[in-house]
VEXMI-826149 format. One record per residue (C-alpha): residue in three letters; residue number from 1; x, y, z; chain. Coordinates in steps of 0.02 Angstrom, whole numbers, plus 50000, padded with zeros to 5 digits. Each point is the difference from the previous one (the first is absolute). Layout:
<drenros>
(drenro "Ala", NUM, (X, Y, Z), "A");
...
</drenros>
This chain:
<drenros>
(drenro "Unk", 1, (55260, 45992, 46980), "A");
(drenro "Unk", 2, (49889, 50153, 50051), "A");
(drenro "Unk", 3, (49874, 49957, 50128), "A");
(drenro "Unk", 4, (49852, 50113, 49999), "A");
(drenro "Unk", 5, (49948, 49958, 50199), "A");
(drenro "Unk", 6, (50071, 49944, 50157), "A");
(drenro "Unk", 7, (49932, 49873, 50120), "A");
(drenro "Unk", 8, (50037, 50030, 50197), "A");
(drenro "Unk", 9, (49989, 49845, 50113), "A");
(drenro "Unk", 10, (49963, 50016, 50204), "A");
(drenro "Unk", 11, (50172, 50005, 50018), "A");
(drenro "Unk", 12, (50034, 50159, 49899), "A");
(drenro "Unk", 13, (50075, 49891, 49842), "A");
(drenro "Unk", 14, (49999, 50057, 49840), "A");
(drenro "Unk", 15, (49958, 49899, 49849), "A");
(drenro "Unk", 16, (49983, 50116, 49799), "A");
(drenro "Unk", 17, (49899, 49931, 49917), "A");
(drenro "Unk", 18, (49880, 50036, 49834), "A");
(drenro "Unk", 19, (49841, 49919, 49925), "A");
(drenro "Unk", 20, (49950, 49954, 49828), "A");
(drenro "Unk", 21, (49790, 49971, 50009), "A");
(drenro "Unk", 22, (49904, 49924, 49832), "A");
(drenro "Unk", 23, (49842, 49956, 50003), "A");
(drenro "Unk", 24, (50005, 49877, 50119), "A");
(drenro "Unk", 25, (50189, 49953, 50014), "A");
(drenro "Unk", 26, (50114, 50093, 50103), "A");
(drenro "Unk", 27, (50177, 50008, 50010), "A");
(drenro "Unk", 28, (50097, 50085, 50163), "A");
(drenro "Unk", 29, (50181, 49991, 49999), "A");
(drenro "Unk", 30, (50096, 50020, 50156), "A");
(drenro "Unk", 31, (50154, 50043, 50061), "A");
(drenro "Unk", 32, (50069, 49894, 50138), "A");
(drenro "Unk", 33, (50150, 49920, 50075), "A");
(drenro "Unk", 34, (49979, 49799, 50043), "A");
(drenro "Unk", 35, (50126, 49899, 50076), "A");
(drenro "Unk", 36, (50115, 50137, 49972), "A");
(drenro "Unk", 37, (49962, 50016, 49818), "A");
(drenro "Unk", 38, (49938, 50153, 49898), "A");
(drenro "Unk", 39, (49876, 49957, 49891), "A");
(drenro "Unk", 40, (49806, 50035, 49935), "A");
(drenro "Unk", 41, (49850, 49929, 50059), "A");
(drenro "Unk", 42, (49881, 49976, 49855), "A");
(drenro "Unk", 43, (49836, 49942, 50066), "A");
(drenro "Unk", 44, (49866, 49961, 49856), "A");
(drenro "Unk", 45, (49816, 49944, 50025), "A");
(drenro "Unk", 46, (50076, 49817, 49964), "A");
(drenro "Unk", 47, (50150, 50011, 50091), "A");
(drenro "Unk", 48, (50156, 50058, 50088), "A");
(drenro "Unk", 49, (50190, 50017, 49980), "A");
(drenro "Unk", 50, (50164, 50118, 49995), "A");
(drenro "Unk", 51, (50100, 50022, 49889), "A");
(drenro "Unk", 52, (50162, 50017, 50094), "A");
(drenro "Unk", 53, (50137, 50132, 49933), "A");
(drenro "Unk", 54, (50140, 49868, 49937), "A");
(drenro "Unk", 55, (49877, 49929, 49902), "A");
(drenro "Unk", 56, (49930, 49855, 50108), "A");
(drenro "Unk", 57, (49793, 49962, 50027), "A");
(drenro "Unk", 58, (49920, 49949, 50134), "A");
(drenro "Unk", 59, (49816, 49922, 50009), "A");
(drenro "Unk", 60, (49886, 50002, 50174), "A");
(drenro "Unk", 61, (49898, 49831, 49999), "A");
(drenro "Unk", 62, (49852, 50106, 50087), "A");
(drenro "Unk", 63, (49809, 50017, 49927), "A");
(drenro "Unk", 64, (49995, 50122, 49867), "A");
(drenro "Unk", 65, (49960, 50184, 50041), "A");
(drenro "Unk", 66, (49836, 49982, 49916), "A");
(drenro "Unk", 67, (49955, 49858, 50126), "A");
(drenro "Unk", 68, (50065, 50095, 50155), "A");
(drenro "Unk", 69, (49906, 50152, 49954), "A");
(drenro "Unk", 70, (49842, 49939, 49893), "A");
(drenro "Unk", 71, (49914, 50129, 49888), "A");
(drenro "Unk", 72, (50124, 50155, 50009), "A");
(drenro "Unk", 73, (50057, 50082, 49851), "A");
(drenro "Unk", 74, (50136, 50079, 50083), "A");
(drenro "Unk", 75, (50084, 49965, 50165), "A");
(drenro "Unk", 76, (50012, 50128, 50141), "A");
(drenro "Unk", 77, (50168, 50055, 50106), "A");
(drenro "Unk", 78, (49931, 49868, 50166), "A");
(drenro "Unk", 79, (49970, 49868, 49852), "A");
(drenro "Unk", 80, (50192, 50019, 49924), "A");
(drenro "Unk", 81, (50059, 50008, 50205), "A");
(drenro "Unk", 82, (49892, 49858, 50035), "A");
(drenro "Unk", 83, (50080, 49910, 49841), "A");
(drenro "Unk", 84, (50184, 50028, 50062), "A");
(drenro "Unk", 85, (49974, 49963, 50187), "A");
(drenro "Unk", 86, (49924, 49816, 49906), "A");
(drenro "Unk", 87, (50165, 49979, 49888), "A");
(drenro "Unk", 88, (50119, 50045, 50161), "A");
(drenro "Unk", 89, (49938, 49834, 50086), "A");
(drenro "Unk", 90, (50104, 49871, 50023), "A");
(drenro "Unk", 91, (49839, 49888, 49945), "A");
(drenro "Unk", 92, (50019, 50060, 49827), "A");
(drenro "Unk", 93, (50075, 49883, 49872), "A");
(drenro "Unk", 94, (50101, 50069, 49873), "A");
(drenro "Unk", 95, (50084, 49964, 49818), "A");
(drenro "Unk", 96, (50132, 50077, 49926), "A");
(drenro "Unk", 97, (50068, 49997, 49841), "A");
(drenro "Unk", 98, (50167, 50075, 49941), "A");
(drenro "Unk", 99, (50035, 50115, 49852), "A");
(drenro "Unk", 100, (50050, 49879, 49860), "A");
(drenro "Unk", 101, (49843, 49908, 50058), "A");
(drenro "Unk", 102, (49883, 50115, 49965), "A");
(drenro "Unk", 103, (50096, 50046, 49832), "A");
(drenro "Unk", 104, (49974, 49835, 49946), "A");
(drenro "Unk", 105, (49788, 50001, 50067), "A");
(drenro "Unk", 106, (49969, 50165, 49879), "A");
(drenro "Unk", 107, (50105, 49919, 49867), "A");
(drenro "Unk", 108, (49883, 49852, 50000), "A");
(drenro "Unk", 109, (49885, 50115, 50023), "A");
(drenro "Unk", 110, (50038, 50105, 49839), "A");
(drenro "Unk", 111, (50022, 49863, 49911), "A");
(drenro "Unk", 112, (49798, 49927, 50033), "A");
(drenro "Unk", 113, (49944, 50166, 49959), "A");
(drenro "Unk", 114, (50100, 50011, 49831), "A");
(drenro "Unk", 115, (49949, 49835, 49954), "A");
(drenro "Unk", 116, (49814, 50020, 50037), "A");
</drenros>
């Protein structure tokens, strides 16, 4: 993925990332390493999760974005640090969900939209 911008933390690292603004939605995708994993960060007005490279998904149980940062239509670069020092605490609770899992989600998912 091409990332249009890069976000520097205190300690000098490096995170690419780009952003997606409509309307009132945003979209910010981030790349990161967690638990020594490659993947995405995709944080949303409504939520947050990566999209690891093999495949796999992982959800943060935090507040959505929109709650932590009430009316903004975008985010700024202390905002998206601010996010990622949250999801690095051990206080965080996570789920993940492995690749046939979320095959089988959008294919239930495709097949309420087709239906409808």
């Amino acid at each position: 993925m091409d990332y249009e911008s890069t976000l520097i933390d205190p300690d000098g690292e490096e995170y690419p990332y780009s952003e997606s603004l409509d309307g009132d939605a945003y979209y910010y995708k981030i790349s990161i390493v967690y638990g020594d994993r490659d993947g995405e960060l995709q944080v949303m007005n409504e939520g947050v999760h990566i999209v690891f490279d093999d495949g796999e998904w992982m959800d943060f149980r935090v507040p959505p974005p929109e709650r932590l940062f009430p009316d903004q239509r975008s985010l700024t670069s202390d905002d998206l640090l601010r996010l990622l020092r949250l999801l690095a605490s051990d206080k965080v609770a996570t789920e993940s969900y492995s690749r046939s899992d979320m095959s089988e989600f959008y294919r239930k998912y495709r097949n309420n939209t087709d239906s409808q």
